[in-house]
C-alpha positions in Angstrom: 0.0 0.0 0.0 1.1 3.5 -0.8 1.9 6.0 1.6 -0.7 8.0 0.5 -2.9 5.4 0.3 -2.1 5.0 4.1 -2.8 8.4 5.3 -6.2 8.6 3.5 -6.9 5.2 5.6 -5.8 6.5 8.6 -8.2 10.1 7.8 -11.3 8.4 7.1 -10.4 6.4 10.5 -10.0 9.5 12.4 -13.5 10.8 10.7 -15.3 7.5 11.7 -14.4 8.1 15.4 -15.3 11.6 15.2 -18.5 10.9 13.6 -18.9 8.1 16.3 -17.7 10.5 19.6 -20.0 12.9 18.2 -23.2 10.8 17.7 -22.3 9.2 21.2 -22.0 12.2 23.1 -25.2 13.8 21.7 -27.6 10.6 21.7 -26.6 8.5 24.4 -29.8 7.6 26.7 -28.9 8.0 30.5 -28.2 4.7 32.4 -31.8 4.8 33.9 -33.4 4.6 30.9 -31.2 1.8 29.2 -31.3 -1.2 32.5 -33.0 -2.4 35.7 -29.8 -2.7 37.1 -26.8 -1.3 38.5 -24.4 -3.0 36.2 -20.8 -1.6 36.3 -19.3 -0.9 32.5 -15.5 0.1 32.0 -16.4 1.0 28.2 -19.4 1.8 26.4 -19.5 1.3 22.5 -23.5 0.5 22.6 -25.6 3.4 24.5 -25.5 5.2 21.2 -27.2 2.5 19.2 -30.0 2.0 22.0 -32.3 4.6 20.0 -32.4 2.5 16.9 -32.3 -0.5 18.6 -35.6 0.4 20.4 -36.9 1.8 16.7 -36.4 -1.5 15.3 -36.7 -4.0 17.5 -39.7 -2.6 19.6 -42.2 -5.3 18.1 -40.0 -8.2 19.5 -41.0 -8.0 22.9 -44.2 -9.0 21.9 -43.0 -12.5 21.7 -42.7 -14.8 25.0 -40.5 -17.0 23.5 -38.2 -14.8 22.0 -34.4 -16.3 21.5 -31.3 -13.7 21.3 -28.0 -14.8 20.2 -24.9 -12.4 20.5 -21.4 -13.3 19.2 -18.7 -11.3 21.5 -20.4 -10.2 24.8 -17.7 -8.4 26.6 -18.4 -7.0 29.4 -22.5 -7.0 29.0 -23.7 -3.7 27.4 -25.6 -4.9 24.6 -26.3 -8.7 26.4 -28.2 -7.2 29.4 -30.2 -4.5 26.8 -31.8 -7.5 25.7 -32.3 -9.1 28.5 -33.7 -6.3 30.4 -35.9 -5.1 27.3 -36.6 -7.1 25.3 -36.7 -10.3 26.5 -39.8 -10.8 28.9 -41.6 -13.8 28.0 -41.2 -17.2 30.1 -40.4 -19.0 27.5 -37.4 -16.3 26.3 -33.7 -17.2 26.1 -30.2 -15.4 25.4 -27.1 -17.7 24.6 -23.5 -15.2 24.5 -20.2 -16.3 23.1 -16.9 -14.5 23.4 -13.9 -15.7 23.1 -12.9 -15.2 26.9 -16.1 -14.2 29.3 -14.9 -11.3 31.2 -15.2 -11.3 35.2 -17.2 -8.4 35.1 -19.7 -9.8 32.3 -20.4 -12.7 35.1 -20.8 -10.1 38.1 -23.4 -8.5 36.2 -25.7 -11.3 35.5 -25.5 -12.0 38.9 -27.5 -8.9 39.0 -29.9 -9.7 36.7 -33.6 -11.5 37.3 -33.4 -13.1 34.1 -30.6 -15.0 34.6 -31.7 -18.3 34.6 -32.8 -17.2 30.7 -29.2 -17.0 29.9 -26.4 -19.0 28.6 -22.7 -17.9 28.5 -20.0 -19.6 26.9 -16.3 -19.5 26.5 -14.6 -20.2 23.1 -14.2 -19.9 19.9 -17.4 -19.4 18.0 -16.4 -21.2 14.4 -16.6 -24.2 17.2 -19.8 -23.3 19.3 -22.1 -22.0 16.7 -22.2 -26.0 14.6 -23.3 -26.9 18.2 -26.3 -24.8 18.2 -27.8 -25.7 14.9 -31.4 -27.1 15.2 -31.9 -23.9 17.0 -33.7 -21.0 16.0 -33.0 -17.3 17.6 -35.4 -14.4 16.7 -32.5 -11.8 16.9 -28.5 -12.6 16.5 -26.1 -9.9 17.0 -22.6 -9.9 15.3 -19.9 -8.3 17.6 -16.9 -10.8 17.7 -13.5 -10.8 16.0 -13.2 -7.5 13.3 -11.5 -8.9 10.4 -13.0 -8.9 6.8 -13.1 -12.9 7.2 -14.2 -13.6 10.7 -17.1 -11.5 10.3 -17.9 -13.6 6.9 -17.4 -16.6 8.6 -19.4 -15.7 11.7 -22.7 -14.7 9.8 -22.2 -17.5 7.3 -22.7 -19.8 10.8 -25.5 -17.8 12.2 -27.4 -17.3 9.3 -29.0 -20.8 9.3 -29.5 -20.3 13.1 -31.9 -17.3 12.7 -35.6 -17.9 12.3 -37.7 -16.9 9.4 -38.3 -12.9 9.6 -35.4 -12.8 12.2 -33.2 -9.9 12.6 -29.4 -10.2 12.3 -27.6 -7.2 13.2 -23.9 -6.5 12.3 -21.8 -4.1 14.3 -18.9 -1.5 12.9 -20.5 -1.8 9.3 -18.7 1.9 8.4 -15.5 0.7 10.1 -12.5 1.5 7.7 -9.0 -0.3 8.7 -7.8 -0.9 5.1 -9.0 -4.0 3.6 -9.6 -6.0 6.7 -12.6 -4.6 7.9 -16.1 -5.9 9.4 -17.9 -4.3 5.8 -15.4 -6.0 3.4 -16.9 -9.8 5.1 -20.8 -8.3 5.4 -20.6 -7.4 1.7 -19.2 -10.7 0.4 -21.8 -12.2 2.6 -24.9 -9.9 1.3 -23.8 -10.4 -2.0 -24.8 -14.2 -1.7 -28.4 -13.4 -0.2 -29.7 -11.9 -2.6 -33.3 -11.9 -2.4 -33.4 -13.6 0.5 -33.2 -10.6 2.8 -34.7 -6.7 3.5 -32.4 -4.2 5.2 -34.2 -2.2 7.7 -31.6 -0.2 9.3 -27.8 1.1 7.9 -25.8 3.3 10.0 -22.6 2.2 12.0 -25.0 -0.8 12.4 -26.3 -2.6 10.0 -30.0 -4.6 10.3 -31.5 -6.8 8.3 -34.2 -8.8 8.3 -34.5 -12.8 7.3 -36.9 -12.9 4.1 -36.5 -16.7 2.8 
């Protein structure tokens, strides 16, 4: 790569995050408004997607028996939004996977009443997402590993986990890091659905919906 070709990189890099820092600061929802609980967050890259989140996901906590899978939970912030908004049926279920769970992910669903609703687990999720199939999740969230591959890989697996009309939603679509970035993988992958899905929401995040 060229040296200029580097520095233009590295300046639409700097404008993401200012973009991001920008949207963040002026549309993040207070704490009270987001959980039930005092959960304790080192790092927040999610309050600024809550708004959209509630836009387009209002009509799933309509359904009891709702099933939320998220790929990369960290330390919670997006995990526990689900599970304190959305997911409110008796027959609901989350299932998170991240490569290592951190200690303070584990102290917060301690917190949390829905816990027995939950599933955490450690590992790599080419391995664990073969192991879930004959599920079907309502809602699957993309937030793992960040390179152009692993993200194709990753919604390659989860795509025949999500249910008919499901939502799959893709983090850091705008992300630009060269040619290894999260939108290089979602666009090979998109390009091989055609027809077979509806985009309902394309920001920072991407959302689309399950068609056939």
């Amino acid at each position: 790569m060229s040296h200029s070709n580097l520095i233009l990189n590295g300046l639409e890099r700097l404008y993401d995050l200012f973009v991001q820092e920008r949207y963040f600061v002026f549309n993040q929802p207070s704490s009270k408004d987001q959980y039930r609980y005092n959960y304790q967050f080192k790092t927040d890259w999610f309050s600024h997607h809550v708004p959209a989140w509630k836009e387009h996901l209002k009509n799933l906590t309509e359904n009891e028996n709702l099933r939320y899978l998220e790929i990369g939970v960290f330390e919670g912030r997006s995990f526990l939004w689900v599970l304190d908004n959305l997911l409110n049926g008796p027959g609901a279920e989350a299932i998170g996977i991240d490569i290592r769970l951190e200690r303070r992910l584990l102290k917060n669903l301690e917190l949390c009443s829905a816990r027995e609703k939950v599933t955490v687990v450690e590992g790599h999720s080419s391995l664990i997402l073969p192991e879930l199939y004959g599920k079907r999740f309502q809602l699957i969230y993309i937030d793992g590993a960040h390179g152009a591959e692993e993200v194709y890989r990753d919604a390659k697996l989860c795509w025949p986990l999500l249910d008919h009309e499901g939502i799959l939603i893709f983090d850091d679509y705008r992300f630009s890091d060269g040619e290894n970035n999260p939108k290089v993988g979602i666009d090979k992958f998109l390009n091989e659905l055609a027809g077979k899905y509806e985009t309902i929401f394309s920001e920072y995040q991407l959302m689309i919906k399950k068609s056939s």
